[in-house]
C-alpha positions as CSV (number, residue, x, y, z in Angstrom):
1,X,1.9,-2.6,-2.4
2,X,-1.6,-3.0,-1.8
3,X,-4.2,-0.5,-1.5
4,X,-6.5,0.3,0.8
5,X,-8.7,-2.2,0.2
6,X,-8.9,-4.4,-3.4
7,X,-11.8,-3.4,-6.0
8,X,-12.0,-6.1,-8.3
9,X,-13.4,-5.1,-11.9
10,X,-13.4,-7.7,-14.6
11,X,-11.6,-6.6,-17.6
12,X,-11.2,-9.2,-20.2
13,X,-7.5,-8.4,-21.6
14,X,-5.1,-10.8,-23.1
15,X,-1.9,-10.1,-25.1
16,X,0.3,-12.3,-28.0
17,X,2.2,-13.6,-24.6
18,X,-0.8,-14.3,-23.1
19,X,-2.0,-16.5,-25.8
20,X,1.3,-18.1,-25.9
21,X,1.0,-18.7,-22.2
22,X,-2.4,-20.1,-22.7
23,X,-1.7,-22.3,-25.1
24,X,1.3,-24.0,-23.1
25,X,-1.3,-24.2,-20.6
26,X,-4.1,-25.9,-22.4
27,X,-1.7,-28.1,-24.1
28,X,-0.9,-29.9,-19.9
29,X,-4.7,-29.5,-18.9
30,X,-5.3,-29.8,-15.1
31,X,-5.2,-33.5,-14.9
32,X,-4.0,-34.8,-11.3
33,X,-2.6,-37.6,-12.6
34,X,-0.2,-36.4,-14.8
35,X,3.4,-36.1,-13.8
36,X,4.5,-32.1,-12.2
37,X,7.0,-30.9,-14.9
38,X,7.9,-27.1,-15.6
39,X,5.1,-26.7,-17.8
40,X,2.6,-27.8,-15.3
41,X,0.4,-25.6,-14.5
42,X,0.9,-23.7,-11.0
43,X,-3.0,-24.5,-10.0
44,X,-1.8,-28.3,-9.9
45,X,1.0,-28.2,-8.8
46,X,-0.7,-26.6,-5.3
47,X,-3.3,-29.6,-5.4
48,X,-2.7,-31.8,-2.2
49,X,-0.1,-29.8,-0.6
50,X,-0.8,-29.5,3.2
51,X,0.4,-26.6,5.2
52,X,0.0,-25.0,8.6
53,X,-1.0,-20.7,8.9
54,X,-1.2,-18.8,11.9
55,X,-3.4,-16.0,11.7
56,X,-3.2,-12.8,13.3
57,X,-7.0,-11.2,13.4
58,X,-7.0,-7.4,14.4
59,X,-6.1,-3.9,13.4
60,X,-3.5,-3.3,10.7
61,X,-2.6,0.0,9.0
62,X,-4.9,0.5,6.0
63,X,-7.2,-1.6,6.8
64,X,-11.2,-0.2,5.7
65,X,-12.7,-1.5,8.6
66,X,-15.2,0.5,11.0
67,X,-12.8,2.8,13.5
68,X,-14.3,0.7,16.4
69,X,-13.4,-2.6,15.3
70,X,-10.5,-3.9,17.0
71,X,-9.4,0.0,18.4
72,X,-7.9,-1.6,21.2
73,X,-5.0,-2.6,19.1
74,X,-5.9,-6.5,20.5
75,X,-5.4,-9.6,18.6
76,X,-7.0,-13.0,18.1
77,X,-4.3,-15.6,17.6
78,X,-5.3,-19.1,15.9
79,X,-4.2,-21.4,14.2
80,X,-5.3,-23.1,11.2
81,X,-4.0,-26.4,9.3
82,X,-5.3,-26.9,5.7
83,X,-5.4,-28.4,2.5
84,X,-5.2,-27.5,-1.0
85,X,-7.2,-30.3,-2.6
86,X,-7.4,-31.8,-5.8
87,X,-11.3,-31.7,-5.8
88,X,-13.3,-29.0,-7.7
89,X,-14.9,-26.7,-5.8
90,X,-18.9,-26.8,-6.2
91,X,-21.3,-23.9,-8.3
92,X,-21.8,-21.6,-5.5
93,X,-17.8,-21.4,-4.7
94,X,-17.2,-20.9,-8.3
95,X,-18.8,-17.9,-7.9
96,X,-16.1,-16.5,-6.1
97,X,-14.7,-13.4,-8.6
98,X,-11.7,-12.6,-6.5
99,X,-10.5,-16.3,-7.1
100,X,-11.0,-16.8,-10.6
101,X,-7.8,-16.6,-12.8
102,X,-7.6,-15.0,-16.4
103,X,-7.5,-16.4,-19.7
104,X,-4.0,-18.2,-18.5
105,X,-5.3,-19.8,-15.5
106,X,-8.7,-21.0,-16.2
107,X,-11.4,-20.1,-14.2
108,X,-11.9,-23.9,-12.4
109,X,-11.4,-23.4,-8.7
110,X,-10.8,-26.6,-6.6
111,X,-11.8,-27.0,-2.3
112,X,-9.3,-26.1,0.2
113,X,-10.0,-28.7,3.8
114,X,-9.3,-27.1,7.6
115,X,-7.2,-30.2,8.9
116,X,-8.1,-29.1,12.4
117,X,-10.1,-27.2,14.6
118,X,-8.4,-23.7,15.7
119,X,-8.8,-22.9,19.3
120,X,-8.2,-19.7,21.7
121,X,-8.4,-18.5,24.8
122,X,-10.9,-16.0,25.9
123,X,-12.4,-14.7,29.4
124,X,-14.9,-17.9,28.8
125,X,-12.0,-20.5,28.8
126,X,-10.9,-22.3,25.4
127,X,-13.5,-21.6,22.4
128,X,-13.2,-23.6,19.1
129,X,-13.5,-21.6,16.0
130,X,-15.9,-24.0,13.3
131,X,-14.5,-23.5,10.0
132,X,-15.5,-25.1,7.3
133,X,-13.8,-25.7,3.6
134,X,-13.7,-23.6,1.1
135,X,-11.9,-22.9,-2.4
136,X,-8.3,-21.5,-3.9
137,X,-7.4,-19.9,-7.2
138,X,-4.7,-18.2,-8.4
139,X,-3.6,-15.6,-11.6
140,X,-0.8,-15.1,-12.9
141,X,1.3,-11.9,-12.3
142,X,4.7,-11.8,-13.8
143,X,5.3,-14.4,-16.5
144,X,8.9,-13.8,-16.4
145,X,9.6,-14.5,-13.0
146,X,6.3,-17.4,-13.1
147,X,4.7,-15.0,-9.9
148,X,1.3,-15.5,-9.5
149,X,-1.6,-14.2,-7.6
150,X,-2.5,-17.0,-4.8
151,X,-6.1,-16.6,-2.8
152,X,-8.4,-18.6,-1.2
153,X,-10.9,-18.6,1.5
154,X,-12.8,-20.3,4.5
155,X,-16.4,-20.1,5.7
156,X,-16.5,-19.3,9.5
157,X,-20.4,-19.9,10.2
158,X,-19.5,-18.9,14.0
159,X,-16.9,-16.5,14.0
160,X,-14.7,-15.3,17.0
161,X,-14.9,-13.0,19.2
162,X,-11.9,-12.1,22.0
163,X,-12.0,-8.8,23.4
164,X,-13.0,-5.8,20.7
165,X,-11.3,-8.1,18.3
166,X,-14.4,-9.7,16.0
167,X,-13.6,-12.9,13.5
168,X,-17.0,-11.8,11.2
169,X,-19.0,-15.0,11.1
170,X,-18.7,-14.9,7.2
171,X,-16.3,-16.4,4.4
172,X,-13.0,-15.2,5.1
173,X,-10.7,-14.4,2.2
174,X,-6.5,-14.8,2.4
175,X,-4.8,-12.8,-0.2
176,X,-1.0,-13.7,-1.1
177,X,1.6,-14.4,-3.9
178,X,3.4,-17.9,-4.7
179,X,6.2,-18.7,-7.3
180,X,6.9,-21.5,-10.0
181,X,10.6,-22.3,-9.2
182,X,10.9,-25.2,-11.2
183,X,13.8,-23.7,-13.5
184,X,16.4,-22.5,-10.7
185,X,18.0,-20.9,-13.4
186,X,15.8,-17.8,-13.5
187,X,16.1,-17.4,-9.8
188,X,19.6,-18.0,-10.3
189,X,19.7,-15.0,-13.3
190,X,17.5,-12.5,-10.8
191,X,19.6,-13.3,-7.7
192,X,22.8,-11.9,-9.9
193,X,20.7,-9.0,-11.2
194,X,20.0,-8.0,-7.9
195,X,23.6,-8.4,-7.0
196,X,25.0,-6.5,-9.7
197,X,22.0,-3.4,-9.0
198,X,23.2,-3.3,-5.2
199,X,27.0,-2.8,-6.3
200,X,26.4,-0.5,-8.5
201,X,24.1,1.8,-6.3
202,X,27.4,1.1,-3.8
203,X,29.6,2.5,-6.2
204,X,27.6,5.2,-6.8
205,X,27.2,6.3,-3.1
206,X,30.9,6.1,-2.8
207,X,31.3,8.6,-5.7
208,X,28.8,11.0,-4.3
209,X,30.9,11.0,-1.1
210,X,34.2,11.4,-2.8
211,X,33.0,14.6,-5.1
212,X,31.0,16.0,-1.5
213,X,34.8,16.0,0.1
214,X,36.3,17.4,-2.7
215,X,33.8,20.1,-3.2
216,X,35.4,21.7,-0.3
217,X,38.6,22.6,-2.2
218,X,37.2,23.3,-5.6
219,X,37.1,26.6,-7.3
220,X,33.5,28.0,-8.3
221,X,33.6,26.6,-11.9
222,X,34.9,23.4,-10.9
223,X,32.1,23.1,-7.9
224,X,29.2,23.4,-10.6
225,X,31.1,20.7,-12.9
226,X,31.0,18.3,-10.4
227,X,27.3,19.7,-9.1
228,X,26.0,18.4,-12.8
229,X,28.3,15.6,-12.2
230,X,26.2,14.7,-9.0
231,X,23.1,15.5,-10.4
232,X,23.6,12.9,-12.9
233,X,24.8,10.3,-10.3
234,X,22.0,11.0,-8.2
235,X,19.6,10.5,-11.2
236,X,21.2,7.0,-12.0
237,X,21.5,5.5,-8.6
238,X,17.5,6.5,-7.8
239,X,16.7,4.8,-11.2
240,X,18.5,1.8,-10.3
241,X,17.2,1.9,-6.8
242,X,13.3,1.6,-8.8
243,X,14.2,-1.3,-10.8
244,X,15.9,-3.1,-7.7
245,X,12.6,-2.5,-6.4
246,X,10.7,-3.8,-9.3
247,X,13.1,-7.0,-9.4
248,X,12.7,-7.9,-5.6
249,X,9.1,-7.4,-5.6
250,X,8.8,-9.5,-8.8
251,X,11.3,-12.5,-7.4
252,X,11.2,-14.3,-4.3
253,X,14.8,-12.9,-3.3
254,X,14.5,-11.8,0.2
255,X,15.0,-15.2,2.0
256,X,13.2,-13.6,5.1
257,X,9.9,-13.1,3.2
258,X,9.4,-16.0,1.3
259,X,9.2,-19.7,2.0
260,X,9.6,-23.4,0.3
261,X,7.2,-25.3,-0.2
262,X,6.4,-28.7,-1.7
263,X,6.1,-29.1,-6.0
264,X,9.4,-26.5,-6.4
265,X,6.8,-23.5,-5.5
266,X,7.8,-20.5,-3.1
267,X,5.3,-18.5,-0.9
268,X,5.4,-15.1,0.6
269,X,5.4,-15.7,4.1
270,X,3.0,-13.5,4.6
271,X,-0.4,-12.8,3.2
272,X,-3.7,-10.7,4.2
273,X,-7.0,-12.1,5.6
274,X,-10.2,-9.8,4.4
275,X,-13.9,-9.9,4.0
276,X,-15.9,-9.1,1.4
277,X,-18.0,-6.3,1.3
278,X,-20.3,-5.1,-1.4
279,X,-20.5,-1.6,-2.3
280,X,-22.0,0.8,-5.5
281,X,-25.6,1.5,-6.6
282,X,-26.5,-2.4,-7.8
283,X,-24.3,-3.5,-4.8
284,X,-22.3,-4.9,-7.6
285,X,-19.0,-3.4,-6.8
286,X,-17.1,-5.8,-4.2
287,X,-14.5,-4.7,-1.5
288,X,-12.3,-6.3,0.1
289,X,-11.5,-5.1,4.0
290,X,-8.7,-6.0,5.4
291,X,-8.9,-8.0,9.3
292,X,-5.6,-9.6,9.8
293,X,-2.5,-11.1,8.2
294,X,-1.4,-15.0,8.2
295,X,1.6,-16.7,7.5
296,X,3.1,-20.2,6.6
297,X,4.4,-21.9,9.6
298,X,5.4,-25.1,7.6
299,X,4.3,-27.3,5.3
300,X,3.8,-31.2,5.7
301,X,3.5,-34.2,3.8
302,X,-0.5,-36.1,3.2
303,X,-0.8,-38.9,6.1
């Protein structure tokens, strides 16, 4: 889960997987060209894929915004085709700390392209929203399950405004997570994890429920034998509820969450649009607010 709202602080931090990582990495450098294997790095593999959002600007729970933005509970609908490109993003978007990978990734961003011009309806008629390209990185997360860290962002020189609801006529930043599944046999490994983890927590609950019904005809010393024994049970089945946790939020296993895209890579459905703001002494520190969510509608092939 994600906090309030996302401090970034650089801490330069590699381990001997890291390095090993990195140099798989370096060894398929980010040439376009070259053919998308499973050791092609996640960055190109995103390059030219084309893909439809529809964003949600308003209110959401957590969100550091001022108490009067968006009270209402109102939302601005739009919706907003793209392009991950295969061009490099210029100086000033390089800039961008929230985007830049680690030691694995690189720190080269490349230019993400609106394909259209969103529209919405207000108390003035039909109002286009200008946006204008912008840049996508990603980091990696889990090198097991190949989950990384996927953000990117738009410049809205205009913004939007519909009701209390205010699109901040300033870059807009969309935060989500994407997944390498080039090798279906890991997915294949974690969806039988997850299988065995849920049986196991079923087999446990059935056991608690058969020592509760027996409790009722047990004898004082035999009702604090099976007391440790549920203690113990109890202990397990919230340990194996954690790591079931751990392995769902790691893999892209909940079909209703996640979704296919091109180049064998899987997206969260959903992600979280924000805007930067700068905080601490130097103004140094940055923030990022949360104004909305988005998610992938569907992808579509380069015309």
């Amino acid at each position: 889960m994600m906090d309030q709202h996302l401090i970034i602080f650089l801490r330069p931090s590699i381990t001997a997987a890291s390095l090993l990582l990195l140099l798989l990495l370096q060894t398929h450098a980010f040439n376009p060209s070259s053919p998308i294997t499973s050791t092609t790095p996640l960055l190109t593999r995103l390059q030219d894929i084309q893909c439809e959002l529809a964003l949600s600007i308003g209110r959401i729970p957590g969100t550091a915004m001022p108490p009067e933005w968006a009270a209402s509970g109102a939302k601005l609908g739009l919706t907003l085709e793209l392009e991950f490109s295969n061009e490099p993003a210029d100086y000033e978007m390089n800039k961008e700390r929230l985007l830049k990978g680690d030691a694995l990734m690189g720190s080269k961003l490349y230019t993400t392209y609106p394909l259209n011009e969103p529209t919405f309806v207000s108390n003035k008629g039909t109002e286009i929203v200008k946006v204008l390209p912008g840049a996508y990185g990603c980091q990696i997360q889990q090198v097991q399950s190949q989950q990384y860290a996927l953000r990117f962002f738009m410049d809205c020189p205009d913004g939007a405004t519909r009701n209390d609801v205010k699109l901040p006529a300033e870059r807009i930043y969309f935060l989500s997570s994407c997944w390498n599944v080039e090798d279906e046999r890991v997915l294949t490994r974690a969806v039988k994890r997850q299988k065995e983890m849920e049986e196991s927590i079923q087999q446990i609950t059935q056991q608690l429920d058969i020592i509760e019904k027996e409790q009722q005809d047990n004898n004082l010393f035999q009702k604090a034998l099976k007391f440790r024994e549920s203690v113990d049970l109890v202990e397990k089945r919230g340990k194996l509820k954690l790591q079931l946790q751990e392995l769902e939020q790691a893999y892209p296993l909940q079909s209703g969450s996640v979704i296919r895209g091109p180049n064998n890579i899987m997206f969260a459905k959903e992600g979280v649009i924000a805007v930067k703001r700068l905080r601490g002494a130097m103004g140094t520190r940055e923030q990022y607010h949360w104004i909305g969510t988005f998610t992938y509608n569907e992808f579509f092939e380069d015309e």
